[in-house]
C-alpha positions in Angstrom: -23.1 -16.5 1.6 -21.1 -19.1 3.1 -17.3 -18.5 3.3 -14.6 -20.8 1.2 -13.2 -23.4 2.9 -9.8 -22.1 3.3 -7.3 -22.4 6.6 -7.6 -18.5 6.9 -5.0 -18.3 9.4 -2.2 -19.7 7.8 -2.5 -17.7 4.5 0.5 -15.3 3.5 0.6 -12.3 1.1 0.1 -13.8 -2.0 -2.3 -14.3 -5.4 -5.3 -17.2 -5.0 -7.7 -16.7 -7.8 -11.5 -15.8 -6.5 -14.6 -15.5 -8.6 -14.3 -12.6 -10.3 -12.6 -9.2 -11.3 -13.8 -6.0 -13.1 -12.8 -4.6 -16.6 -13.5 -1.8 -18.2 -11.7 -0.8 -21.8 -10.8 3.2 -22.7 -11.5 3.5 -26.8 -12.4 6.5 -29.0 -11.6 9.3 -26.1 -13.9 7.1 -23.6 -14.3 4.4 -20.9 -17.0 1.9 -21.3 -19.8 0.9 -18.9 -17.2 -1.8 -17.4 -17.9 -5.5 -16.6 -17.5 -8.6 -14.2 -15.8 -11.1 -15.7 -14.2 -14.5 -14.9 -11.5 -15.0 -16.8 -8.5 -14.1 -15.0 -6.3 -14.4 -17.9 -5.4 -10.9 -20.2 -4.4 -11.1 -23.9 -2.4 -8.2 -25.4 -0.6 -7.1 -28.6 3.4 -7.8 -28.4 3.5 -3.9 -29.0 1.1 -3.1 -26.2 2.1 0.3 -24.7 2.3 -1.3 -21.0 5.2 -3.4 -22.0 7.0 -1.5 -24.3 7.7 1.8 -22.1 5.7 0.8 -18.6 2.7 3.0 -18.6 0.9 1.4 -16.1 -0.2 2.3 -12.5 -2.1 0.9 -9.3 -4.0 1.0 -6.3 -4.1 -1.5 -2.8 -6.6 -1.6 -0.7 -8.7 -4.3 1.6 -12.2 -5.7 2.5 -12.8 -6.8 6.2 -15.1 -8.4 7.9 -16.4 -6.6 11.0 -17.3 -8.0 14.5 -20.9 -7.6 13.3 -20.2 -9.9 10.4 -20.5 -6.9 8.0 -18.0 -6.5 4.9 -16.6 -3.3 4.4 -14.0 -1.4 3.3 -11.2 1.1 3.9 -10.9 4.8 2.6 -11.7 3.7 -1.6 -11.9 7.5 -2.1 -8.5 8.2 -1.4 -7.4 5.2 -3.6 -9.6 6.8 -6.4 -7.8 10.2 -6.1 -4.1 8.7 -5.8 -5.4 6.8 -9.1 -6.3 10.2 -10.6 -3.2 12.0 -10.0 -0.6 9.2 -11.1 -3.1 8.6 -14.0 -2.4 12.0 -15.0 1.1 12.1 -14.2 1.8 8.9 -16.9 -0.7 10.7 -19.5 -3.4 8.4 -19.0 -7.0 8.9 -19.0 -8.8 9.4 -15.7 -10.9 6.8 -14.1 -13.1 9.1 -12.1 -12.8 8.6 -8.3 -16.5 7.9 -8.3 -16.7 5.1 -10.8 -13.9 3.7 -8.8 -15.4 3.3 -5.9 -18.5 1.5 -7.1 -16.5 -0.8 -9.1 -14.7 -1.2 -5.7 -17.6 -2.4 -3.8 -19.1 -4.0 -6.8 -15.6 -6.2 -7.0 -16.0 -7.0 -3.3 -19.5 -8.4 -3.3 -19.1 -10.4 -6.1 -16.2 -12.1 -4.3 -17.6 -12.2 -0.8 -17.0 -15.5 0.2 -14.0 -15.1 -0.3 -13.9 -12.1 2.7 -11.9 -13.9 5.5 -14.0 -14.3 8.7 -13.6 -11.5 11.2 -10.9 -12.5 14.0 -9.1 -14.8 11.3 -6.0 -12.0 11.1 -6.8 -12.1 7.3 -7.9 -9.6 4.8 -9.3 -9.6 0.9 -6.4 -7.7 -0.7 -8.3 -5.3 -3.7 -5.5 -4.4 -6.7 -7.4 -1.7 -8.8 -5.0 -1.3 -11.8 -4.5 0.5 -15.4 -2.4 0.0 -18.2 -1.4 1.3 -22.2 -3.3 -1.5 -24.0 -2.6 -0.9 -27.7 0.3 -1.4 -29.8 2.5 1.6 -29.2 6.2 1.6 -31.2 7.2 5.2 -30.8 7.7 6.8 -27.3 4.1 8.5 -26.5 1.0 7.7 -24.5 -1.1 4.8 -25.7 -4.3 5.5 -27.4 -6.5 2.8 -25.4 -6.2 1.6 -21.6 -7.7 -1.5 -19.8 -8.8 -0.7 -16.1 -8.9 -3.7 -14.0 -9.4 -5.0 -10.6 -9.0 -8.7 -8.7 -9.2 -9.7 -4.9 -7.2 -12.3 -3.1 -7.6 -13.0 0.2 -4.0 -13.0 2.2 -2.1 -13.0 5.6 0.3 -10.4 6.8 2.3 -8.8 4.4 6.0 -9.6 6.5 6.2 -13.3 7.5 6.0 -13.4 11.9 3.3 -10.7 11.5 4.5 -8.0 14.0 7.3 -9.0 14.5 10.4 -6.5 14.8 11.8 -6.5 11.2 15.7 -5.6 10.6 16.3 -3.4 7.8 19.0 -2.1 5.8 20.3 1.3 4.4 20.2 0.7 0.9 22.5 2.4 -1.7 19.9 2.3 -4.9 17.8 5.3 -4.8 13.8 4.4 -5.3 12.7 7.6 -6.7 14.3 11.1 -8.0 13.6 14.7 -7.2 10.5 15.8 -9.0 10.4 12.6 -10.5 7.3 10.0 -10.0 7.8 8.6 -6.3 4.6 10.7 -5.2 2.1 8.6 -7.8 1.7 5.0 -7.6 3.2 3.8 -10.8 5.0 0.2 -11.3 7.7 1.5 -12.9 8.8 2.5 -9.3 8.6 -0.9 -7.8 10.4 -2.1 -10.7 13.3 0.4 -9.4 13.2 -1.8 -5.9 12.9 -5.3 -6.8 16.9 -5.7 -6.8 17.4 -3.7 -4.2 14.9 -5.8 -2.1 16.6 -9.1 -3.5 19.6 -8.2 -2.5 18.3 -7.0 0.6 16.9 -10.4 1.1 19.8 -12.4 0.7 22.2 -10.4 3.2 19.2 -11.5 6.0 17.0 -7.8 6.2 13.4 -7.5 5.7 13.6 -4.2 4.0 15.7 -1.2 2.6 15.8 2.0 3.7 15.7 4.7 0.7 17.5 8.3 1.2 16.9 11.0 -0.9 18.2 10.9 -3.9 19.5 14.6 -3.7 21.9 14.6 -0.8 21.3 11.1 0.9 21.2 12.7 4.0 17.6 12.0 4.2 14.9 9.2 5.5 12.1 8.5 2.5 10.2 5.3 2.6 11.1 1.7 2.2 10.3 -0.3 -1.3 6.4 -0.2 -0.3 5.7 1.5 3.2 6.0 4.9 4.7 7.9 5.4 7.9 6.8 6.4 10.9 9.0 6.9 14.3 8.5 8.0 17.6 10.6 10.6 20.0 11.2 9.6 23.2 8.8 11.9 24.2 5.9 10.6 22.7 5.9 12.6 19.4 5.2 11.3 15.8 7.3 11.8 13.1 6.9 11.3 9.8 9.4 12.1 6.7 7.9 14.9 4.4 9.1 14.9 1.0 7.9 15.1 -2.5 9.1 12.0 -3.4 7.2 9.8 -0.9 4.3 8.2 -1.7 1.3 9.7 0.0 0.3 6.8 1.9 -3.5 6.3 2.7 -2.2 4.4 6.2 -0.1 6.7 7.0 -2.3 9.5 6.4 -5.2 7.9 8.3 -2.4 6.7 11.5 -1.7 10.5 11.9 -5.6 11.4 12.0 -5.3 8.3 15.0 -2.7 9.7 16.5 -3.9 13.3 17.0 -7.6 12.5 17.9 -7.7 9.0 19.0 -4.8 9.0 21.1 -4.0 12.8 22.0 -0.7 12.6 20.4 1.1 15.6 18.9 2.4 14.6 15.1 4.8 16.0 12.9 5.3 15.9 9.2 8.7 17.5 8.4 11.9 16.6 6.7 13.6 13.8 8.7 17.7 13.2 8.7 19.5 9.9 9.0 21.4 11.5 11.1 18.6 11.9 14.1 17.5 8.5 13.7 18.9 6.8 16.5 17.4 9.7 18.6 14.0 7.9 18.1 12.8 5.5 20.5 10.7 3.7 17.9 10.3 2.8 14.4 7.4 1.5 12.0 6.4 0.9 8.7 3.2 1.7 7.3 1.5 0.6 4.5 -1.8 -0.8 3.3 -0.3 -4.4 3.5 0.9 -4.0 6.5 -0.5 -1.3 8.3 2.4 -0.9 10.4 5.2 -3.3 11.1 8.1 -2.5 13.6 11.5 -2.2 12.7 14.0 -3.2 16.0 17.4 -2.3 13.8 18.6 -0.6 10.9 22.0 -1.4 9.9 24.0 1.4 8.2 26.6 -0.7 6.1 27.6 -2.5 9.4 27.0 -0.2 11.5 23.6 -1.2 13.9 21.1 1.5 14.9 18.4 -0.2 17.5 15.6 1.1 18.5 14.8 1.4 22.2 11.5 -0.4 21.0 13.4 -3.5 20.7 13.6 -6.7 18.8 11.1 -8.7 21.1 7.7 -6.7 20.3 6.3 -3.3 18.7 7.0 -0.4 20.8 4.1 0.5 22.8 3.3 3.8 20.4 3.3 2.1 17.4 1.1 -1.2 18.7 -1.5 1.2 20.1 -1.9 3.0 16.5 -2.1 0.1 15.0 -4.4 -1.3 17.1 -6.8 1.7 17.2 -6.5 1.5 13.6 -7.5 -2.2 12.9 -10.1 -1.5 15.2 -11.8 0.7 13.5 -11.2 -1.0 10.3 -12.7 -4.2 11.6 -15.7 -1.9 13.2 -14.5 -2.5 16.9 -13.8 1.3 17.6 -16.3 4.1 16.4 -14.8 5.7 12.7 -14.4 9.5 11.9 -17.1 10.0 9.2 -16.3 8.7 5.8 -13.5 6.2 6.3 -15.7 3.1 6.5 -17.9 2.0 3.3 -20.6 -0.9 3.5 -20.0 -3.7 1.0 -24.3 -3.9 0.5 
């Protein structure tokens, strides 16, 4: 199939409309056989459990083309399962993990041309999603749910690409202890869109969230995992119960250790010991990992010995090995890579 015409390397992170998206309705205790459809447009009651108390949830993942010209994507069973356990944390019905996945890959191929070409820099961003879809007045779990996904093909997720970003301590707290920052619900990027604006206005990229407990702690930014590096060559990651469980992240660690020999380390991280590290990157599916060159502590300016010029040497050889394997360069462990057929 030929591709759209589109400048695919000037895209940035944002919504185009492709071809089509999947649906599939919950009703009577059950999920129906599910659908592709066209119509990008959703009609709801005014009562409608998603926007009366927020009970909705998502996933991110991408397509890529590979140097072969193949279309594939990323890890979609570890998307299912996150689904599964915030699904189950908001007291919605389960989506099974494999349903998900072929309504992954069927979502894909019936948006292929719209796959950027391989060596564009661009990806087809997949959003898997799930919300209350019945009218719901008093505080409870809705009754019927709508489980949706679109693509949109997009650019890097931070305008300048790898760029060193600069990014601030913020004084909001994203998510509380035992609350729901380990499940991918919207209701906790709602919690970070004024932080982020505000963030965005005093000149920084992103915020930096400490735990909501002490505040003594490192915990993500608005949308990515950390990661940092010891001057010694070491990765360290934050380990909390609040963090997201980031598919990149989890899959940079596996790099790490058996790609690149590299001894990691999950454990509770102080904002004390930061400016001990010698680098500093976010991780996420929409960026996969972006550098950070400062963070600045309510004026006060911790750099990285990384710098502002260009990603550290750590963090651009994980990402590398890890786009490379994602864009079928480099030889994949078993299982991470699924054939869009």
């Amino acid at each position: 199939m030929d591709k759209k015409d589109i400048d695919w390397g000037d895209l940035g992170f944002g919504y185009i409309k492709t071809d089509k998206r999947f649906v599939s309705d919950f009703k009577d205790g059950k999920w129906d056989e599910g659908r592709l459809i066209e119509d990008e447009n959703i009609v709801l009651n005014e009562c409608a459990g998603v926007l009366q108390y927020a009970q909705t949830i998502f996933e991110g993942l991408k397509a890529y083309t590979t140097k072969s010209g193949k279309i594939v994507t990323f890890r979609p069973d570890l998307n299912g399962e996150r689904l599964e356990n915030s699904a189950k944390r908001l007291e919605m019905p389960v989506f099974p993990k494999e349903r998900f996945i072929e309504a992954v890959l069927a979502t894909i191929k019936a948006n292929e041309a719209w796959v950027p070409p391989y060596g564009s820099g661009a990806t087809l961003y997949v959003r898997p999603y799930m919300f209350g879809s019945n009218a719901v007045i008093g505080v409870k779990p809705a009754d019927e749910y709508q489980f949706r996904i679109f693509t949109t093909p997009v650019g890097p997720y931070f305008k300048g690409g790898v760029k060193p970003l600069t990014i601030k301590v913020s004084d909001f707290d994203r998510a509380a202890p035992r609350g729901t920052g380990d499940i991918k619900a919207g209701l906790n990027y709602a919690m970070s869109l004024h932080p982020i604006v505000v963030a965005h206005e005093e000149g920084f990229a992103e915020n930096m969230y400490l735990d909501a407990a002490t505040r003594t702690k490192v915990e993500e930014t608005g949308g990515a995992n950390f990661i940092f590096v010891t001057k010694d060559k070491k990765i360290v990651t934050p380990k909390s119960d609040s963090i997201l469980p980031s598919i990149t992240k989890r899959s940079l660690l596996t790099v790490a250790k058996d790609y690149l020999g590299l001894e990691v380390i999950e454990r509770e991280v102080l904002f004390s010991e930061i400016e001990e590290f010698a680098e500093c990157g976010l991780c996420g599916t929409a960026a996969v990992i972006s550098p950070v060159g400062k963070v600045n502590d309510h004026g006060r300016e911790i750099c990285f010995e990384s710098g502002m010029e260009s990603m550290g040497q750590i963090c651009g050889k994980l990402r590398d090995t890890l786009t490379g394997i994602q864009l079928g360069e480099i030889e994949a462990p078993e299982g991470w890579i699924y054939p869009v057929e």
